[in-house]
HTML snippet that shows the backbone in 3Dmol.js (N, CA, C, O; Angstrom):
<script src="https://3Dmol.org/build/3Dmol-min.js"></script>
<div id="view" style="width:600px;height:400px;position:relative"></div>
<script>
const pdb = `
ATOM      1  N   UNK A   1      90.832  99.432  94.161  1.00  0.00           N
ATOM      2  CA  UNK A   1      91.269 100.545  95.021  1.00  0.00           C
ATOM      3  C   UNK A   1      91.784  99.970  96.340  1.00  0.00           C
ATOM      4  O   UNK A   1      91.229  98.974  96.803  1.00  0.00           O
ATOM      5  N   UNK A   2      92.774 100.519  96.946  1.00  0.00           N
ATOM      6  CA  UNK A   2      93.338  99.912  97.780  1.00  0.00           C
ATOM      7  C   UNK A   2      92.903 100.630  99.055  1.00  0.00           C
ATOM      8  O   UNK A   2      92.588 101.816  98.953  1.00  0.00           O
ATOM      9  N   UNK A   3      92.850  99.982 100.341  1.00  0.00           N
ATOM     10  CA  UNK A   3      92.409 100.726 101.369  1.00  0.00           C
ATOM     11  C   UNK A   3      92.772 101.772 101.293  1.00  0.00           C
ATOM     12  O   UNK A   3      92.129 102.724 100.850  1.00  0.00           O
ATOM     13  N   UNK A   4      94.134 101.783 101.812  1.00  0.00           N
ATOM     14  CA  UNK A   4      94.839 102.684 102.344  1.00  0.00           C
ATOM     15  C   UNK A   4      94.468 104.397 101.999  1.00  0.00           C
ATOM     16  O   UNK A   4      94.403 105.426 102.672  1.00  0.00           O
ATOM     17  N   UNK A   5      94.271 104.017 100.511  1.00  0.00           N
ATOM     18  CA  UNK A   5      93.531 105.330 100.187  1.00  0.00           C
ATOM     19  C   UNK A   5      92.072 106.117 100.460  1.00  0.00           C
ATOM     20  O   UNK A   5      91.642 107.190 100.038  1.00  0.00           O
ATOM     21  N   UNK A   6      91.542 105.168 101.298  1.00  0.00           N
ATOM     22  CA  UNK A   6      90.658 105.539 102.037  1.00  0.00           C
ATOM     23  C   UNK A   6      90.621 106.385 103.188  1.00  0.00           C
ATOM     24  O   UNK A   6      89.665 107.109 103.466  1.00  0.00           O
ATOM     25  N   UNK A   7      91.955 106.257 104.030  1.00  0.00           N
ATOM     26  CA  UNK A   7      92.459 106.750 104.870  1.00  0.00           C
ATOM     27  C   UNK A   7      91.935 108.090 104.846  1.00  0.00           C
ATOM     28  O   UNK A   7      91.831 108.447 103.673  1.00  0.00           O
ATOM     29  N   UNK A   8      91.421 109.319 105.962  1.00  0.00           N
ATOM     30  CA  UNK A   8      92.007 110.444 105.594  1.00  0.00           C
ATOM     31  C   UNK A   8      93.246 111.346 105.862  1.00  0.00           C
ATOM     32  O   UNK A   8      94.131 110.822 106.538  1.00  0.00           O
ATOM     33  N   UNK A   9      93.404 112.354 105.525  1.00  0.00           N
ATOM     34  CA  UNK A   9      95.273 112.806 105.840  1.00  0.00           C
ATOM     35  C   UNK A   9      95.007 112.997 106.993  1.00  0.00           C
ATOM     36  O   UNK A   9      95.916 112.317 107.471  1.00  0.00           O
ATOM     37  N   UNK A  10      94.303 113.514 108.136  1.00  0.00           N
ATOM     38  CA  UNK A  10      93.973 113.649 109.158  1.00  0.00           C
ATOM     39  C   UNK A  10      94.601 113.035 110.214  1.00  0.00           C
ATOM     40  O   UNK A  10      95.363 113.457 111.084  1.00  0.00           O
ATOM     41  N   UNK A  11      93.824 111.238 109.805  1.00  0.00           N
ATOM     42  CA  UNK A  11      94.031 110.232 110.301  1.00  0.00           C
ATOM     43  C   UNK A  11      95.502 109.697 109.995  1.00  0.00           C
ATOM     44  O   UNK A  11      96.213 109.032 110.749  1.00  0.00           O
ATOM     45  N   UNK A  12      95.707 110.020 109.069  1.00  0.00           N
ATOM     46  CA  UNK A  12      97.309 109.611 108.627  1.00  0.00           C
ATOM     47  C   UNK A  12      98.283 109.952 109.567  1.00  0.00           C
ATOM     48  O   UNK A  12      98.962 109.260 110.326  1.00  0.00           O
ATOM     49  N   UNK A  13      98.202 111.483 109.315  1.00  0.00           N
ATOM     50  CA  UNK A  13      98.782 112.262 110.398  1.00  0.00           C
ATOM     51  C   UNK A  13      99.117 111.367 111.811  1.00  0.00           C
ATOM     52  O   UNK A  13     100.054 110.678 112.215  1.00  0.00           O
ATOM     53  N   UNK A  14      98.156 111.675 112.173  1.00  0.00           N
ATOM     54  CA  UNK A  14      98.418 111.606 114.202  1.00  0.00           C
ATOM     55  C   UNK A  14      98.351 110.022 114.288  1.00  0.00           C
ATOM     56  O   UNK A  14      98.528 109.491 115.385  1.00  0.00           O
ATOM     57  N   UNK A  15      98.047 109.087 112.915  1.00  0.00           N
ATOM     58  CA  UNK A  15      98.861 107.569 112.806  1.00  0.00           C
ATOM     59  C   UNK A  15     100.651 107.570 112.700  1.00  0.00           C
ATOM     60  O   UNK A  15     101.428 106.696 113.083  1.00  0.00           O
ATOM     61  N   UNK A  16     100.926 108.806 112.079  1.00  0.00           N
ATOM     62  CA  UNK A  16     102.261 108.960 112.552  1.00  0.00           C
ATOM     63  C   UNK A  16     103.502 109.231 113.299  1.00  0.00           C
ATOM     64  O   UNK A  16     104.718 109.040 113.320  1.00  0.00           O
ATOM     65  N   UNK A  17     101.854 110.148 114.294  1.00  0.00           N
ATOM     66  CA  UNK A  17     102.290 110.573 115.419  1.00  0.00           C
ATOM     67  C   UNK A  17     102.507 109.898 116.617  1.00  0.00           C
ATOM     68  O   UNK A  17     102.914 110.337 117.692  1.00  0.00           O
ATOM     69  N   UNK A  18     102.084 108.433 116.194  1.00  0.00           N
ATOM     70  CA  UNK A  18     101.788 107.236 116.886  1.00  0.00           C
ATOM     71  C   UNK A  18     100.473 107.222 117.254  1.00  0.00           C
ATOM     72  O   UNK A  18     100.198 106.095 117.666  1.00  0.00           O
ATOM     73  N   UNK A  19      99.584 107.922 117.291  1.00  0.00           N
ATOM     74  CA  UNK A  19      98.084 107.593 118.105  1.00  0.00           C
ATOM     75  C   UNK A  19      97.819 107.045 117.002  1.00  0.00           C
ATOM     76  O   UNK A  19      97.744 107.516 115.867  1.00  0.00           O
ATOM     77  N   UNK A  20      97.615 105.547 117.578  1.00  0.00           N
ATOM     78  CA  UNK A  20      96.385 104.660 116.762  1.00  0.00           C
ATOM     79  C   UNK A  20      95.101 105.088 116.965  1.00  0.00           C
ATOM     80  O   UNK A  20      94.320 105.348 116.049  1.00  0.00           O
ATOM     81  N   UNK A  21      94.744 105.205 118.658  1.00  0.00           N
ATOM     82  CA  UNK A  21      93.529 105.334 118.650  1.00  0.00           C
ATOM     83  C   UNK A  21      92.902 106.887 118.107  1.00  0.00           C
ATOM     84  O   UNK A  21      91.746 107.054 117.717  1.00  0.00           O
ATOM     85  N   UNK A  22      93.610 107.600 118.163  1.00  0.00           N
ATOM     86  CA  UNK A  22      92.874 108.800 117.507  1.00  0.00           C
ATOM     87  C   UNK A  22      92.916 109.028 115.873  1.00  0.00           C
ATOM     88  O   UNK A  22      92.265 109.902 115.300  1.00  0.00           O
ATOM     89  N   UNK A  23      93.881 107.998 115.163  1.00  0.00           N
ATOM     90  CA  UNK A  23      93.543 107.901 113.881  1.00  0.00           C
ATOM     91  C   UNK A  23      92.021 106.515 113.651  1.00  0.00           C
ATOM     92  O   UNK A  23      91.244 106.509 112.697  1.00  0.00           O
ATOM     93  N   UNK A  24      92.014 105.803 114.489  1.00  0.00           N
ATOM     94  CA  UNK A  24      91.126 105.375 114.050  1.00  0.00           C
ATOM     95  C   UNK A  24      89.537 106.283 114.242  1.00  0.00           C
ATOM     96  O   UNK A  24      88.619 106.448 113.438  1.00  0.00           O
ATOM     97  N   UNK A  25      89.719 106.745 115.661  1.00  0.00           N
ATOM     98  CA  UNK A  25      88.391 107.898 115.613  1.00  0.00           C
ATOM     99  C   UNK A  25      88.193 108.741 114.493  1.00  0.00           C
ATOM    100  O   UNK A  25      87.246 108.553 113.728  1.00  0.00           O
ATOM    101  N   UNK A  26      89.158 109.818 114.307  1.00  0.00           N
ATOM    102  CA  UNK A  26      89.051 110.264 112.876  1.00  0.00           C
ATOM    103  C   UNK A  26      88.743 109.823 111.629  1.00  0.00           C
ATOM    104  O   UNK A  26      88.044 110.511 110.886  1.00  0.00           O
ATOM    105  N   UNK A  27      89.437 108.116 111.101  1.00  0.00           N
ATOM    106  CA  UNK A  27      88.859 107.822 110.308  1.00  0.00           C
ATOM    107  C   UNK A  27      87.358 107.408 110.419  1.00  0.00           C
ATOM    108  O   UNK A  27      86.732 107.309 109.364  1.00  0.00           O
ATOM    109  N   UNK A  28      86.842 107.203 111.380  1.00  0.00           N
ATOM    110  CA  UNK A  28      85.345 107.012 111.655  1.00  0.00           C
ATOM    111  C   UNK A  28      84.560 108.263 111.534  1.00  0.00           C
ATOM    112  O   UNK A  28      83.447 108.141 111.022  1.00  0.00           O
ATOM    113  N   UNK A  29      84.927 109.415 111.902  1.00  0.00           N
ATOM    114  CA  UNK A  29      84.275 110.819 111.598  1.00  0.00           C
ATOM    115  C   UNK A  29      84.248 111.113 110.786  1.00  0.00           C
ATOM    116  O   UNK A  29      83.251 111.771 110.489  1.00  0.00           O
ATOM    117  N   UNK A  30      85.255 110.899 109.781  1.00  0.00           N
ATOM    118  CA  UNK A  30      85.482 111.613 108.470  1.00  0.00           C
ATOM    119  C   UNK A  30      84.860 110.555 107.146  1.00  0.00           C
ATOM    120  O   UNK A  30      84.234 111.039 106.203  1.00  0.00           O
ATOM    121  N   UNK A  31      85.120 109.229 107.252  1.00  0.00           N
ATOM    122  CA  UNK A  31      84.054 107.978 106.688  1.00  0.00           C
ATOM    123  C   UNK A  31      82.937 107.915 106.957  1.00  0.00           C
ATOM    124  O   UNK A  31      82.001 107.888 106.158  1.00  0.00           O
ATOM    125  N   UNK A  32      82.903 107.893 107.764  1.00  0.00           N
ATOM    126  CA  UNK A  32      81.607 107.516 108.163  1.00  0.00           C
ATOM    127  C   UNK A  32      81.206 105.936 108.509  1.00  0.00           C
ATOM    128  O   UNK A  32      80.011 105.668 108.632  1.00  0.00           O
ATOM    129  N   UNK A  33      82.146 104.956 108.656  1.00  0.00           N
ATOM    130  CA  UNK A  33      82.411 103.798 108.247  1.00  0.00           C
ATOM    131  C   UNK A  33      82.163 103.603 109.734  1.00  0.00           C
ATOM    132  O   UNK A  33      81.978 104.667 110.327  1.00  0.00           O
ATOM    133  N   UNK A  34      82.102 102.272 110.644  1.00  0.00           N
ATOM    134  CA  UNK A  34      81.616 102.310 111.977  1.00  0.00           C
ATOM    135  C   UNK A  34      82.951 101.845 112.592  1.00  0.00           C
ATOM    136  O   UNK A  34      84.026 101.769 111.996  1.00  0.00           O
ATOM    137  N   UNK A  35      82.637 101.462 114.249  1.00  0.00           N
ATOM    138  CA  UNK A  35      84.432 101.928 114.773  1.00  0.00           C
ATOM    139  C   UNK A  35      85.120 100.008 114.374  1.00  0.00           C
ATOM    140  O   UNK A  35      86.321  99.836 114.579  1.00  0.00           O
ATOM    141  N   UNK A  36      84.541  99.165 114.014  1.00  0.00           N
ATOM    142  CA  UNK A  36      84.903  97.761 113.115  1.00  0.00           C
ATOM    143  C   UNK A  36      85.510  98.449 112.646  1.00  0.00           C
ATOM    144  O   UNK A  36      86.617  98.718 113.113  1.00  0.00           O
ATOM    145  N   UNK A  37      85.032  99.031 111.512  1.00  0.00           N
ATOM    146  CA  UNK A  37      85.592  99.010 109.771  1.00  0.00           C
ATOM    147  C   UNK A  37      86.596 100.198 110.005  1.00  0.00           C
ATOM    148  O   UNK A  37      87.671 100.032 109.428  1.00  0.00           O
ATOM    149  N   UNK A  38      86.494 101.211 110.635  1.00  0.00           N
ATOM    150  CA  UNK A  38      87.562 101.807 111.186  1.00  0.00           C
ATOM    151  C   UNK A  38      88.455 101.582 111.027  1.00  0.00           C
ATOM    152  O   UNK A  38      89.254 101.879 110.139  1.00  0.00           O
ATOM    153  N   UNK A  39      88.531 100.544 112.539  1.00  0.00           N
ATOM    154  CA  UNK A  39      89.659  99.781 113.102  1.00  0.00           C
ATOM    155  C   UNK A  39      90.734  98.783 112.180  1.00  0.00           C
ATOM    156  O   UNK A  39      91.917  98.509 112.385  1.00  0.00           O
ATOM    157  N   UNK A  40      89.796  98.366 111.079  1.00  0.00           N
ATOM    158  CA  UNK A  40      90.153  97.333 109.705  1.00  0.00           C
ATOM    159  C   UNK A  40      90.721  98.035 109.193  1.00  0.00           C
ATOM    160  O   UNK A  40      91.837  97.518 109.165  1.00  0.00           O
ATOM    161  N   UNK A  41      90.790  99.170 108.590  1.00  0.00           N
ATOM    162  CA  UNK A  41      90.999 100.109 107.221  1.00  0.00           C
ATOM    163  C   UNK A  41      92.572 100.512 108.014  1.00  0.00           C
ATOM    164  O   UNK A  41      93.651 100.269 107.475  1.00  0.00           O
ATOM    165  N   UNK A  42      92.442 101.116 109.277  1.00  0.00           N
ATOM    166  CA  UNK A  42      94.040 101.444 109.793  1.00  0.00           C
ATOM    167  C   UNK A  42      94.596 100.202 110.213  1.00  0.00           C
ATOM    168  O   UNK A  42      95.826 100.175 110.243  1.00  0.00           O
ATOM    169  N   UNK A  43      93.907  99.027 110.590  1.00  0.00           N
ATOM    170  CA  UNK A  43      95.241  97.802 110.273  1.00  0.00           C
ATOM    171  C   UNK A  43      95.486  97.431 109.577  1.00  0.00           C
ATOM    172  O   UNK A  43      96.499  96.731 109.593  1.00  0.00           O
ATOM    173  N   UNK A  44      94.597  97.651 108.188  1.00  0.00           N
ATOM    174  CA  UNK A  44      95.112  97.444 106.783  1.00  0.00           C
ATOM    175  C   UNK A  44      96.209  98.292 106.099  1.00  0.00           C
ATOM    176  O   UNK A  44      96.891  97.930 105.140  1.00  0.00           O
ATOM    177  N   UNK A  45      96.255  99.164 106.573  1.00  0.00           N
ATOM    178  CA  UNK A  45      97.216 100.406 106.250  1.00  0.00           C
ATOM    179  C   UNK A  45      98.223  99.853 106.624  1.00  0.00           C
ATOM    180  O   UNK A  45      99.127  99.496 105.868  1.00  0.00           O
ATOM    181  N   UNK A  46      98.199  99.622 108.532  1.00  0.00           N
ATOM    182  CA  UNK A  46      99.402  99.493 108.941  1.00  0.00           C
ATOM    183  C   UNK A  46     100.081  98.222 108.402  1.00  0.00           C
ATOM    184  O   UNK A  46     101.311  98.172 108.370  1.00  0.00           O
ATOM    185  N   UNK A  47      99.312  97.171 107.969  1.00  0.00           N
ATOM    186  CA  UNK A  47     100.177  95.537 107.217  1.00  0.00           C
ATOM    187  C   UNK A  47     100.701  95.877 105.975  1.00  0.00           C
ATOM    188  O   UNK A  47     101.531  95.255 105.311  1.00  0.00           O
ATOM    189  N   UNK A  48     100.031  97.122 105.677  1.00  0.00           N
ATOM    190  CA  UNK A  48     100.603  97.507 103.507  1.00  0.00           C
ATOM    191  C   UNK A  48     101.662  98.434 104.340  1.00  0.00           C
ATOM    192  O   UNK A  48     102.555  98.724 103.544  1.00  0.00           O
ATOM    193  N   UNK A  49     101.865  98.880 105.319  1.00  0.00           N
ATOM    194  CA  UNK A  49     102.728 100.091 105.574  1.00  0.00           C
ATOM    195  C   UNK A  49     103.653  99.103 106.820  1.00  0.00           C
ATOM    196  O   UNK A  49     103.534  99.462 107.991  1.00  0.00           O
ATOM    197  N   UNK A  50     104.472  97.987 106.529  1.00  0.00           N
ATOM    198  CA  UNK A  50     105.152  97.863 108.282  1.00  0.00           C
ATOM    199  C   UNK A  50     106.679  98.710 108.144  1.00  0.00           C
ATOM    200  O   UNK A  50     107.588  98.067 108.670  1.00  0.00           O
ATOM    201  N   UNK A  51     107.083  99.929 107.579  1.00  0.00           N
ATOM    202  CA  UNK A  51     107.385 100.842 108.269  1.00  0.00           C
ATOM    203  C   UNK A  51     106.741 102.111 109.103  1.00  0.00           C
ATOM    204  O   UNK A  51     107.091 102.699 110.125  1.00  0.00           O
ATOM    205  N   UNK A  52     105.704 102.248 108.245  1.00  0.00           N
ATOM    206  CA  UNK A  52     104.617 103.098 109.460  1.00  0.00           C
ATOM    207  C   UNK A  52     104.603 102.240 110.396  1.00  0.00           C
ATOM    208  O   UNK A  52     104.898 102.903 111.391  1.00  0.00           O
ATOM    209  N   UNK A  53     104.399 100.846 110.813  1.00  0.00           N
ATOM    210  CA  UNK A  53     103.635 100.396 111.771  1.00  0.00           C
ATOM    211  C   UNK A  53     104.970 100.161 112.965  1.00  0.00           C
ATOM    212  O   UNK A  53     104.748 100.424 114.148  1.00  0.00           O
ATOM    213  N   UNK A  54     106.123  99.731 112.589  1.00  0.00           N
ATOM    214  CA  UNK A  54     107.515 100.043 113.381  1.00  0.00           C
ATOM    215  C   UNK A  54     107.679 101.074 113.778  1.00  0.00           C
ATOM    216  O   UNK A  54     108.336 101.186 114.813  1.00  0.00           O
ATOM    217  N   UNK A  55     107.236 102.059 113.227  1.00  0.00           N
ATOM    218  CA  UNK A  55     107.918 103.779 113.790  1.00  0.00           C
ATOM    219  C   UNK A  55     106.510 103.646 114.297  1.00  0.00           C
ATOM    220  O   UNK A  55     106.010 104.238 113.340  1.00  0.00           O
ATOM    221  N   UNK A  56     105.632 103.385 114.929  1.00  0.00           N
ATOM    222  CA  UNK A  56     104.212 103.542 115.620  1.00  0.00           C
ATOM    223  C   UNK A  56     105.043 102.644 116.745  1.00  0.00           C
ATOM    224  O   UNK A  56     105.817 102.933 117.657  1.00  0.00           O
ATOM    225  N   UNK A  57     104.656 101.775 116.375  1.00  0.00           N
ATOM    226  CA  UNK A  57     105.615 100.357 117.773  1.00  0.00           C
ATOM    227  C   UNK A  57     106.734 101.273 118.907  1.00  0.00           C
ATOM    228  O   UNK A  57     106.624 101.398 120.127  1.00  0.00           O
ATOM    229  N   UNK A  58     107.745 101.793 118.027  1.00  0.00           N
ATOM    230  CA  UNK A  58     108.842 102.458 118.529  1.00  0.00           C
ATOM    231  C   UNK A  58     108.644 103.926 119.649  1.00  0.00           C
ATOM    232  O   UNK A  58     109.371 104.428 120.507  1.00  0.00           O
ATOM    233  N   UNK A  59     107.345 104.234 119.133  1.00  0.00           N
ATOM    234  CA  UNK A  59     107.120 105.877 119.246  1.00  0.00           C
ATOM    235  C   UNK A  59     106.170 105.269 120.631  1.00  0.00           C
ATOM    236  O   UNK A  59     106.460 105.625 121.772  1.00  0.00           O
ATOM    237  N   UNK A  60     105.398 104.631 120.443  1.00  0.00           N
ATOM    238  CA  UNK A  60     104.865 103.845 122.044  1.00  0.00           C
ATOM    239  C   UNK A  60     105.384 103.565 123.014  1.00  0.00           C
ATOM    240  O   UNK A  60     105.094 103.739 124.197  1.00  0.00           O
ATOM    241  N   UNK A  61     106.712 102.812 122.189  1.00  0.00           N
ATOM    242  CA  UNK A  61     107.722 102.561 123.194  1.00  0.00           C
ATOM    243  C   UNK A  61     108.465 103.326 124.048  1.00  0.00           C
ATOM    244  O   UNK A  61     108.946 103.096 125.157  1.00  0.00           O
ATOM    245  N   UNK A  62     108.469 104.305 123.308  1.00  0.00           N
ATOM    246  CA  UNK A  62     109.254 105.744 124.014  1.00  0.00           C
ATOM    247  C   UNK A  62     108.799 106.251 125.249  1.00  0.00           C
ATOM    248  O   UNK A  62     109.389 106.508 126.299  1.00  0.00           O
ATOM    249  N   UNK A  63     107.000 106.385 124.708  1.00  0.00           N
ATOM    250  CA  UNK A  63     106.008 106.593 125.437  1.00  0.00           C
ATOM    251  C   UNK A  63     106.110 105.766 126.929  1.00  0.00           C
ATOM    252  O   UNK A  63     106.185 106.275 128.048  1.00  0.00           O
ATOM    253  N   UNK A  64     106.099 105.030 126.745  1.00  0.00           N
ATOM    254  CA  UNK A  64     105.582 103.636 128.032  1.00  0.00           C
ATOM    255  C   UNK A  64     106.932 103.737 128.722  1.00  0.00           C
ATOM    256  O   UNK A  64     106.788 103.877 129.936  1.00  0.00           O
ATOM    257  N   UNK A  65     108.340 103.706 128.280  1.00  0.00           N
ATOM    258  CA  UNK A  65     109.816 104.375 129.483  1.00  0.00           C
ATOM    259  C   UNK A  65     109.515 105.491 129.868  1.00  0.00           C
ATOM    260  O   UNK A  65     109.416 105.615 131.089  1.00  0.00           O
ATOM    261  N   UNK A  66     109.226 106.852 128.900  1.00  0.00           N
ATOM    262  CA  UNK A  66     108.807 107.752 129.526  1.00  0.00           C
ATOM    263  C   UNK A  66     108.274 108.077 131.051  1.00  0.00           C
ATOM    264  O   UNK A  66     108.763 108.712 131.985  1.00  0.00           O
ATOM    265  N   UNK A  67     106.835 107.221 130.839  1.00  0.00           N
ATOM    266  CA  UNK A  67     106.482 106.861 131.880  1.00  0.00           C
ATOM    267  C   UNK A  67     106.614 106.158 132.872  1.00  0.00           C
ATOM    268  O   UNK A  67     105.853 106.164 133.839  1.00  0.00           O
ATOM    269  N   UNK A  68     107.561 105.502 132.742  1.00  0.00           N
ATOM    270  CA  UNK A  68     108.478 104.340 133.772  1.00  0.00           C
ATOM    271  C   UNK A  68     109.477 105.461 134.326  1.00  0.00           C
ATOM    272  O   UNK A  68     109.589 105.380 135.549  1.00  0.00           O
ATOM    273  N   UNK A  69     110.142 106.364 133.815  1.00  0.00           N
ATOM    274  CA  UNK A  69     111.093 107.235 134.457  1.00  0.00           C
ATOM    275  C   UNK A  69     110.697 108.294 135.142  1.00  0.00           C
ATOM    276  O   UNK A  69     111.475 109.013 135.770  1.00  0.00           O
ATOM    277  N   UNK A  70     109.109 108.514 135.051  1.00  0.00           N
ATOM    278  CA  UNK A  70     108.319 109.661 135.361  1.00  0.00           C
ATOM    279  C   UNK A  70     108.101 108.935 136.971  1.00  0.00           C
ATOM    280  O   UNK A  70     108.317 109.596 137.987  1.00  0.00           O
ATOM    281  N   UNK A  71     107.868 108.195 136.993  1.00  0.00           N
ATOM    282  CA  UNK A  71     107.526 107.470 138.174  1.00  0.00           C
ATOM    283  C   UNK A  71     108.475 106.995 139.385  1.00  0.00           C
ATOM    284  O   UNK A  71     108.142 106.973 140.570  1.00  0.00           O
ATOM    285  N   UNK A  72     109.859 106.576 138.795  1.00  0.00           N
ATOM    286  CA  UNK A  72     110.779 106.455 139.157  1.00  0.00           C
ATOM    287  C   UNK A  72     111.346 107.734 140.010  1.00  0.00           C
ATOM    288  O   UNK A  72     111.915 107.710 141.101  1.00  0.00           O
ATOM    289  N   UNK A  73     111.027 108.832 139.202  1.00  0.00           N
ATOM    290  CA  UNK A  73     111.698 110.084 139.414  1.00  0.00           C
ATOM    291  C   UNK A  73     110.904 110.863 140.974  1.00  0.00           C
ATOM    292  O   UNK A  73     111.454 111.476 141.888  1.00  0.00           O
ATOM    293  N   UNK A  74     109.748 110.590 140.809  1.00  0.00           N
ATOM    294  CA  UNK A  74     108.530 110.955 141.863  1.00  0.00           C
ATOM    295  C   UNK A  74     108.522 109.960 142.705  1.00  0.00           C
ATOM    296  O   UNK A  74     107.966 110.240 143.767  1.00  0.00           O
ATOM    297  N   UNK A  75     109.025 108.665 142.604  1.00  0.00           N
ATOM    298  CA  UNK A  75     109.395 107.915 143.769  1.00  0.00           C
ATOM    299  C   UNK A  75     111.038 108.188 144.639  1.00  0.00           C
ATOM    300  O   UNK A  75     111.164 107.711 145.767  1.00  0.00           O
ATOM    301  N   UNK A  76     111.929 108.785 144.153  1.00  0.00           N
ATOM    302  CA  UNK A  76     113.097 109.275 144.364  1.00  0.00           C
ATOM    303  C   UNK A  76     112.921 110.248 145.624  1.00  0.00           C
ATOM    304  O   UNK A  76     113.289 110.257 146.799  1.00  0.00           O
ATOM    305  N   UNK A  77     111.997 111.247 144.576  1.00  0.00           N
ATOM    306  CA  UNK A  77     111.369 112.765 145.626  1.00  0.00           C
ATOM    307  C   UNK A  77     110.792 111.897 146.811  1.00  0.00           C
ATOM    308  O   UNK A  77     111.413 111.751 147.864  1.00  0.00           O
ATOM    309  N   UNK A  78     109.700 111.397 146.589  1.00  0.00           N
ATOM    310  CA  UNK A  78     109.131 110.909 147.764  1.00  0.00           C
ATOM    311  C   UNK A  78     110.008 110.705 149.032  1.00  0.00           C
ATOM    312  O   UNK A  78     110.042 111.456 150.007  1.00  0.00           O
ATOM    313  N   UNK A  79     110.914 109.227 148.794  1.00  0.00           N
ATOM    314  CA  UNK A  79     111.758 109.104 149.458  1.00  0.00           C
ATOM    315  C   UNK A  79     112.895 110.114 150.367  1.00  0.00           C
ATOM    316  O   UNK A  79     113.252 110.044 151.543  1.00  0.00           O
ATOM    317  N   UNK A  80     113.228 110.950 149.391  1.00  0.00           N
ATOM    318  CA  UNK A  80     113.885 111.997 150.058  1.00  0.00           C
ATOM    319  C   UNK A  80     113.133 112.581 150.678  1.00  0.00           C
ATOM    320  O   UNK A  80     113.674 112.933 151.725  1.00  0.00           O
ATOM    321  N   UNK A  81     112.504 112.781 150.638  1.00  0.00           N
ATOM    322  CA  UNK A  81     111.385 113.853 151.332  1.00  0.00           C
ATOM    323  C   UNK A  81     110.919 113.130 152.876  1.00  0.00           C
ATOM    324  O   UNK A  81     111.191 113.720 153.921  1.00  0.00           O
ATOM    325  N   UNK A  82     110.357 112.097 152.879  1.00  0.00           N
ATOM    326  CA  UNK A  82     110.510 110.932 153.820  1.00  0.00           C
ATOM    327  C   UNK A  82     111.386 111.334 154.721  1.00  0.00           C
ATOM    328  O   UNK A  82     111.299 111.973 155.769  1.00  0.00           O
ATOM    329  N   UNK A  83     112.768 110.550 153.767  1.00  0.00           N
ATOM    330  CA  UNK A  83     114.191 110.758 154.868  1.00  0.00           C
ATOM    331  C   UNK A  83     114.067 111.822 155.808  1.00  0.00           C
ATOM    332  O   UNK A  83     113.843 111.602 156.998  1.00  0.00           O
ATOM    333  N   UNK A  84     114.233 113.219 155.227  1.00  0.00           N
ATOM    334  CA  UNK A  84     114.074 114.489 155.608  1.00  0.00           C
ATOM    335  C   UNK A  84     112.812 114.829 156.898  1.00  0.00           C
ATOM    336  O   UNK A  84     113.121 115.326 157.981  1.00  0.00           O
ATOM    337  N   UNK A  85     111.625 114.513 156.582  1.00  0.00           N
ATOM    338  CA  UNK A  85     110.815 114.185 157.593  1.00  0.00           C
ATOM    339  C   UNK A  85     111.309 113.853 158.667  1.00  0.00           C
ATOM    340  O   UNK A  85     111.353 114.682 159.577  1.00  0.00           O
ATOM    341  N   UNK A  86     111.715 112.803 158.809  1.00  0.00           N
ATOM    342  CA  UNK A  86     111.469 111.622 160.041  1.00  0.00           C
ATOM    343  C   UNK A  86     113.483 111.852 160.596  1.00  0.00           C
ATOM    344  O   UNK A  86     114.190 111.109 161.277  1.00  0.00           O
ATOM    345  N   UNK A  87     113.767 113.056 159.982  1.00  0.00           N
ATOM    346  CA  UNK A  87     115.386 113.502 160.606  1.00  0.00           C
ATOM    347  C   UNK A  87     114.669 114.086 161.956  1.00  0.00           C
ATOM    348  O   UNK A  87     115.352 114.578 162.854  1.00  0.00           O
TER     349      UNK A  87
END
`;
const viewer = $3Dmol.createViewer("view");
viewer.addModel(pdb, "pdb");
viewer.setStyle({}, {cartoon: {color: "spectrum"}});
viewer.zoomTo();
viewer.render();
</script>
């Protein structure tokens, strides 16, 4: 039997959604397996699966500019706001 089928759809899921870490919690709730063997069973998935594990990589990535432009954007305001001040 191969891991992967251990998985539950649960955990599958929101592994696709990119959360690693909340597919591995789930698979620990729903196994019962401890947060090790967890952690093993969804990197085993993800090495039998490296297109799941690219579209996970990618979907992080999105994530982490996201947040680089979020910051950028609220440092912009700041500044203007500044300027405006000290007129």
């Amino acid at each position: 039997m191969r891991l992967a089928t251990k998985i539950p759809p649960e955990a599958l899921q929101v592994l696709r959604e990119g959360k690693l870490i909340d597919a591995i919690k789930i698979t620990r709730e729903k196994t019962g397996l401890g947060l090790k063997e967890s952690k093993d069973l969804v990197d085993q998935y993800l090495q039998d699966h490296p297109q799941e594990q690219a579209r996970i990589q990618e979907q992080l990535a999105q994530r982490s500019r996201g947040g680089i432009k979020l910051f950028v954007l609220i440092f912009f305001i700041l500044a203007i706001l500044i300027w405006f001040a000290t007129k």
